[in-house]
N, C-alpha and C positions, 0 to 999 in steps of 0.2 A: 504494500500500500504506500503512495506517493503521498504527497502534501501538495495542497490546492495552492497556488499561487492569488490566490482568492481572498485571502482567509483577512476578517473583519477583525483586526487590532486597537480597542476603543481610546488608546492611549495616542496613537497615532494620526489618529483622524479627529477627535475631539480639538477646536479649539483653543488655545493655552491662554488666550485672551481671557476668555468668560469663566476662568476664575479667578480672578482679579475684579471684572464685574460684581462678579456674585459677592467676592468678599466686601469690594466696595460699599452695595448695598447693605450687607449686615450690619457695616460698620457705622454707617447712616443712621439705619431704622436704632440701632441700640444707645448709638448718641441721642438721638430726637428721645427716644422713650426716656431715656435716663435724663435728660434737661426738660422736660417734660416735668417730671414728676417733682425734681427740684425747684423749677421755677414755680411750681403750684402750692410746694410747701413756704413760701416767700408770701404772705398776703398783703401786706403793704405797700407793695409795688404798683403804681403804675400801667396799666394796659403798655405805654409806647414804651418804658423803662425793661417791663417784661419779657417783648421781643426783643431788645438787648442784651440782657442777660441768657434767655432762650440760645440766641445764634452764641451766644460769647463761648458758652458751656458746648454748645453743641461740636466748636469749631476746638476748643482746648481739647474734647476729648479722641478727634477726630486728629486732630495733631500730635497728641499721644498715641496715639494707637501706629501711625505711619511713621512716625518722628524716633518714638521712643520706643516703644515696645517691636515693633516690626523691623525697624531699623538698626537698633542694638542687638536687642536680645535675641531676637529670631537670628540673627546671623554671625551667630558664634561657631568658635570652631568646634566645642561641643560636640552643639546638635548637626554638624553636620555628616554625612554617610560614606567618607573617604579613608578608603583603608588603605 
């Protein structure tokens, strides 16, 4: 028995783009939720002050997430898989 010249490799053909997408998005929705929730425990703010602080938090955490955590720690020689 031969091997298909055929054969469907999901790693291959999948775009490497659209995860980075995907993380993107997560990394969005979990900033909004998490400033979200902070900005809502704040009740003397403002409606216009509000959405201030809203993007300020959402854009700090979204900065740490690329800046710091992704950017450092993710790319240590640790974690990476070279032997």
């Amino acid at each position: 028995m031969g091997t298909h010249p055929n054969v469907h490799i999901p790693k291959e053909s999948w775009p490497g783009w659209t995860w980075y997408a995907i993380e993107f998005g997560i990394v969005l929705a979990v900033s909004m939720l998490v400033s979200r929730e902070i900005t809502n425990s704040i009740a003397e703010l403002s409606p216009e002050l509000q959405n201030y602080v809203f993007m300020g938090i959402v854009g700090v955490i979204f900065l740490a997430w690329y800046i710091g955590i992704r950017g450092f720690i993710l790319k240590k020689k640790i974690l990476r898989n070279s032997y």
